[in-house]
C-alpha positions, 0 to 999 in steps of 0.5 A: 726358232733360235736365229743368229742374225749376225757377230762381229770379233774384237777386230770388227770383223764379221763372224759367221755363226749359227745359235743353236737352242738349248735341247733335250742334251743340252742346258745352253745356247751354243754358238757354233762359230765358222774357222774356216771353210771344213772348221768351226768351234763350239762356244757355250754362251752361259759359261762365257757371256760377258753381257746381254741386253735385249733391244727394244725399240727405245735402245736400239739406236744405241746399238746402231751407232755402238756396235760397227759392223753388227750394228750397220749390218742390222740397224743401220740401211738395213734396220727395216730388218728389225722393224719387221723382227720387233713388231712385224707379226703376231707372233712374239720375237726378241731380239738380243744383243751380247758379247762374250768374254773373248770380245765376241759381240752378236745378235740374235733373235728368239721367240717368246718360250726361248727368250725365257729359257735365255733369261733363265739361263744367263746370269744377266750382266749389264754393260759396263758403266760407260762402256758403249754397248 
């Protein structure tokens, strides 16, 4: 399943969320971002992606040390996390790292059928050259 492992604005701050998978009504992931304590906007991640990159185990330092808050939160004291989500149980998982184009950057991990759809999905956009990603 789809699980959004956390975000971070363009002002560093943290950014409660939730993925939700494509489905039978829709052809895109859509982040449902929190605006407040009743509110939240929907955020259709094809239409607004600005790049993507899946971390792997050679990259995910570069993640660590590139993405503040996300990064901490997720690679840093608590990388143990994502020990366990890339190599922790049989079942294959990936673990991607985005930024849409209003400076939104997040994390999340899908399973092998929904890694797929996303590659198929997204049109793939590396980072800029010499951005830190």
């Amino acid at each position: 399943m789809a699980k959004y492992l956390g975000g971070t604005d363009n002002q560093q701050e943290e950014v409660k969320a939730e993925l939700i998978a494509p489905g039978l009504l829709s052809n895109d992931f859509v982040l449902n971002v929190s605006t407040g304590i009743f509110s939240s906007e929907k955020i259709g991640i094809k239409d607004n992606i600005s790049f993507y990159e899946e971390v792997t185990q050679e990259n995910e330092k570069k993640f660590s040390i590139g993405w503040g808050i996300v990064g901490l939160a997720i690679f840093g004291p608590l990388g143990a996390l994502a020990g366990a989500i890339l190599g922790g149980d049989s079942k294959t998982k990936h673990v991607v790292a985005a930024q849409l184009e209003n400076g939104l950057r997040f994390v999340v991990q899908l399973d092998q059928d929904e890694f797929v759809k996303w590659v198929n999905l997204m049109p793939h956009k590396a980072a800029p050259s010499g951005e830190e990603v």
